[in-house]
FITORPA-798624 format. One record per residue (C-alpha): x, y, z. Coordinates in steps of 0.2 Angstrom, whole numbers. Last residue first. Example, Ala and Ser with C-alpha at 12.3 -4.5 7.8 and 13.67 -1.06 7.14 Angstrom:
BEGIN
ATOM     c1     c2     c3
ATOM     68     -5     36
ATOM     62    -22     39
This chain:
BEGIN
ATOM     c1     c2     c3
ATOM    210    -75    -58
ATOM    188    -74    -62
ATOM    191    -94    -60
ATOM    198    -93    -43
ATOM    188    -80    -37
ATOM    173    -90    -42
ATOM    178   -107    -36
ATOM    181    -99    -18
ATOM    164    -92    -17
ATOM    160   -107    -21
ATOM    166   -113     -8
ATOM    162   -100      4
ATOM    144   -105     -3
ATOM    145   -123      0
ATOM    153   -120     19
ATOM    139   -111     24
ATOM    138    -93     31
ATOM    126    -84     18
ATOM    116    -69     26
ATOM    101    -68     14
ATOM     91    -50     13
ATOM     74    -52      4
ATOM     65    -54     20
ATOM     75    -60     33
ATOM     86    -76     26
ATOM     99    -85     38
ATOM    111    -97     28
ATOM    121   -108     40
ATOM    136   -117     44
ATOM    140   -134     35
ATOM    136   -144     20
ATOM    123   -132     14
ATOM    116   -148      4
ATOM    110   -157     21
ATOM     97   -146     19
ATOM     87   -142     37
ATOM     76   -129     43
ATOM     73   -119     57
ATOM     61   -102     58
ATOM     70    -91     69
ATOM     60    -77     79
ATOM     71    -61     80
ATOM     70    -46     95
ATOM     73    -30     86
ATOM     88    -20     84
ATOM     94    -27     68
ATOM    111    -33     70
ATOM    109    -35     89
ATOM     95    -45     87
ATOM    104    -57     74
ATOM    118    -61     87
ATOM    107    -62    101
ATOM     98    -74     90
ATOM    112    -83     84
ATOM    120    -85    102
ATOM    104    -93    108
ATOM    101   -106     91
ATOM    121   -112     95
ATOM    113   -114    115
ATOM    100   -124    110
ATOM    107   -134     98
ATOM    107   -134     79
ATOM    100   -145     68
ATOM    110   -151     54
ATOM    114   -145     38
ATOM    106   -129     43
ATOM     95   -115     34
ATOM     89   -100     46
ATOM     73    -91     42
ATOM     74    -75     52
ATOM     57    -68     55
ATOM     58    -52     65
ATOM     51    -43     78
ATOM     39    -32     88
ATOM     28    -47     93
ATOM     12    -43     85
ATOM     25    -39     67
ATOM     30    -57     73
ATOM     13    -63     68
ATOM     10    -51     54
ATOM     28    -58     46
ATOM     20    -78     48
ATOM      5    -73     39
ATOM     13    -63     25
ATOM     24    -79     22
ATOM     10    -91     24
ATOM      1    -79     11
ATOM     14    -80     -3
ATOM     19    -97      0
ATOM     -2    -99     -8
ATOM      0    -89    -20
ATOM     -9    -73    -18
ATOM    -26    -69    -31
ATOM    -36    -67    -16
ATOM    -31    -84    -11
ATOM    -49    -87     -4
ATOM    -51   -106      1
ATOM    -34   -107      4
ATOM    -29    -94     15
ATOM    -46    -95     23
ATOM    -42   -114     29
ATOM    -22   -109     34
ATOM    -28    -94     46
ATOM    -39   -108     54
ATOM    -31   -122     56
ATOM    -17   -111     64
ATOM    -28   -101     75
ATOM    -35   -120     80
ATOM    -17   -125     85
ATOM    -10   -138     76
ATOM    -13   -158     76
ATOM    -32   -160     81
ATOM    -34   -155     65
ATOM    -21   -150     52
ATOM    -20   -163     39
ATOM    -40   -166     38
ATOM    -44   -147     42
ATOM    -32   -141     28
ATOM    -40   -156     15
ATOM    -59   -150     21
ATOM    -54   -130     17
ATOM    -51   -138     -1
ATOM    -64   -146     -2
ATOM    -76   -134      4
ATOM    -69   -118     -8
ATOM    -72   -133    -22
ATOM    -59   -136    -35
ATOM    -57   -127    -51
ATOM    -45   -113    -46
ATOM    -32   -129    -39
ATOM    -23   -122    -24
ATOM    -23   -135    -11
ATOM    -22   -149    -23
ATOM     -7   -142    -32
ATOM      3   -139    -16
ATOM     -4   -155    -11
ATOM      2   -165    -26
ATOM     19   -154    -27
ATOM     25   -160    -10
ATOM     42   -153     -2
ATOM     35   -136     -3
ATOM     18   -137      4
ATOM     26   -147     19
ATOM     37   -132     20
ATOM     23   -119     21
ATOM     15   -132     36
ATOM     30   -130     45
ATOM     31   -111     44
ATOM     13   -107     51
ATOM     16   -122     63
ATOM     28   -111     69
ATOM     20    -96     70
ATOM      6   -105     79
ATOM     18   -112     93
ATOM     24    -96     96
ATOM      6    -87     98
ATOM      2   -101    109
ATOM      1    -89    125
ATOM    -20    -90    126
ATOM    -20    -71    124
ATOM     -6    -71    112
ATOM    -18    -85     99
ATOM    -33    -73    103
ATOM    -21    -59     98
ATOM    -13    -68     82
ATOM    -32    -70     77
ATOM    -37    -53     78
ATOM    -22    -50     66
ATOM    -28    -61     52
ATOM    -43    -52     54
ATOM    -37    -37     54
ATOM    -26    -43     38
ATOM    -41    -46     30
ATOM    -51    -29     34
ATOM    -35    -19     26
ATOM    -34    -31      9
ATOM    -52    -28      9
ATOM    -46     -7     10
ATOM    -34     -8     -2
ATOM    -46    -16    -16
ATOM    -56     -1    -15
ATOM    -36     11    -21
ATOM    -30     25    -13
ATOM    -39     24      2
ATOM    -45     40     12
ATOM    -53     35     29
ATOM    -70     36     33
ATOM    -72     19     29
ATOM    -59     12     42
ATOM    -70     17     55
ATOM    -86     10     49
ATOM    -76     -6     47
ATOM    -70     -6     64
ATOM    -89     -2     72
ATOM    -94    -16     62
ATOM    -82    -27     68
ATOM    -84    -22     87
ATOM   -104    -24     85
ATOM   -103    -42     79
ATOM   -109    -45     61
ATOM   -124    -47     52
ATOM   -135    -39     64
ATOM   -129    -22     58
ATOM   -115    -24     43
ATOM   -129    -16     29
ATOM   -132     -1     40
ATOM   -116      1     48
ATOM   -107      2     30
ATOM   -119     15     25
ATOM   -118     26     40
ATOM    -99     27     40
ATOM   -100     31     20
ATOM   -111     44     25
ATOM    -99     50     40
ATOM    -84     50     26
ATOM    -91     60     12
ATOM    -92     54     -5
ATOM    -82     61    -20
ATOM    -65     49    -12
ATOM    -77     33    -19
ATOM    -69     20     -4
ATOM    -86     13      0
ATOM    -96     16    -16
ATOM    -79      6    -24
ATOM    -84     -7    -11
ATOM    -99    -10    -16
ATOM    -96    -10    -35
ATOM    -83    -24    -32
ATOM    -94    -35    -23
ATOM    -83    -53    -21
ATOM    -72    -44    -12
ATOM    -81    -34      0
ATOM    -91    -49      5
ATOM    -77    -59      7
ATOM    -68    -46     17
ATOM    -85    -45     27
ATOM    -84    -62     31
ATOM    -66    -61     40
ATOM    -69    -47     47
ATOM    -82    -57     58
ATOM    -73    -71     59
ATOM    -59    -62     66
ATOM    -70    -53     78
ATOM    -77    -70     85
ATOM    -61    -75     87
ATOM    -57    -59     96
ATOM    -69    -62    109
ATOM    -68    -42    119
ATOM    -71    -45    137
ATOM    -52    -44    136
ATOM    -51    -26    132
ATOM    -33    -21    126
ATOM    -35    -31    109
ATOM    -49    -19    106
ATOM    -37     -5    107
ATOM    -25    -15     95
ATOM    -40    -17     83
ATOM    -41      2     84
ATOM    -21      5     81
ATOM    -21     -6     65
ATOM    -36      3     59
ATOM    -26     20     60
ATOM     -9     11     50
ATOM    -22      5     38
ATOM    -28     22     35
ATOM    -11     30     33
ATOM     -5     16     21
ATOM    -19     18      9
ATOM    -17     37     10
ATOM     -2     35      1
ATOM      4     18     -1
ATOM      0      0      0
């Protein structure tokens, strides 16, 4: 997002975390609710462009959105939504975008309430690497013919009773409504909103072999200091590293393996 876009999002981020503060608050039933009206808001592209339309005034788009959400949703959802449309937005499909990742966000706060939010960005990466090393479930979980139901059905077969509901959850409406995302695409925004909840950053570290306690300790602190923020790591193995590790946040890639100073080695070597 930019722009005004940005703005407004950064202001319904602050009333959903006001929300989070109020523990009477159910913010599963909240994250349902937001979910829905994203689904509503993208499949009714006419509705939301009355919605965003920068020519209308902000209390009457208020007043509309409370009118059709009222008795449909919770009062704390529609109240949200009213909010954000009085907002500028730059573009309508910025604002579902908005309304999805609140309630992806009001999930990470039922998950932080119940002090699993660890455990769900875990499984959040775990399952992204099952998709990886299995092209028949990649392709079965984001097949455009297939049914919404079916689909949801294959998440809820492999991850019930074996992840945290938030989990189950966040990966069923990933799937059934891609929203035009690929599917590693929105595991990897999922897993950044979760650390975002947490102040910190995601740090995807590459081993040949698992690492201890305390070498997964001394990388952390390292990685912390580097970047001034507290860092989650995501573990994974490759035997073809060979040795060391390969830490990836975001686009930047720390290479430390014994393959790529090898190569490294080959390059400068052929470049003499």
């Amino acid at each position: 997002m930019s722009g005004a876009s940005r703005e407004a999002q950064a202001s319904a981020r602050e009333r959903l975390d006001a929300l989070a503060d109020n523990t009477s608050v159910d913010a599963v039933k909240l994250a349902d609710d937001l979910a829905a009206v994203t689904a509503l808001l993208d499949r009714e592209v006419s509705l939301r462009r009355v919605l965003t339309d920068p020519a209308q005034a902000g209390e009457a788009k208020s007043q509309l959105a409370g009118r059709l959400l009222g008795g449909q949703v919770g009062g704390e959802c529609a109240d949200l939504v009213s909010g954000m449309v009085r907002s500028r937005w730059s573009r309508s499909r910025d604002l579902v975008d908005a309304i999805e990742e609140l309630a992806s966000g009001a999930e990470f706060i039922a998950a932080d309430r119940a002090g699993v939010l660890d455990d769900v960005e875990d499984e959040l990466f775990r399952f992204g690497r099952i998709v990886a090393s299995s092209s028949e479930l990649r392709a079965a979980l984001t097949d455009k013919v297939a049914n919404r139901s079916a689909k949801a059905g294959l998440v809820s077969e492999l991850l019930g009773g074996r992840a945290n509901p938030v989990t189950e959850r966040l990966v069923v409406r990933l799937v059934a409504q891609p929203r035009g995302r690929s599917l590693e695409a929105g595991l990897n925004a999922l897993s950044k909103l979760a650390a975002d909840r947490r102040d910190r950053v995601v740090a995807v570290v590459t081993s040949a072999v698992p690492m201890s306690d305390a070498q997964k300790q001394r990388l952390g602190d390292a990685l912390a200091k580097l970047y001034g923020r507290r860092v989650h790591l995501n573990l994974d193995i490759d035997p073809e590293i060979i040795g060391g590790v390969q830490v990836r946040i975001g686009d930047e890639v720390i290479n430390g393996s014994i393959a790529d100073r090898l190569a490294e080695a080959d390059r400068r070597m052929t470049a003499g």
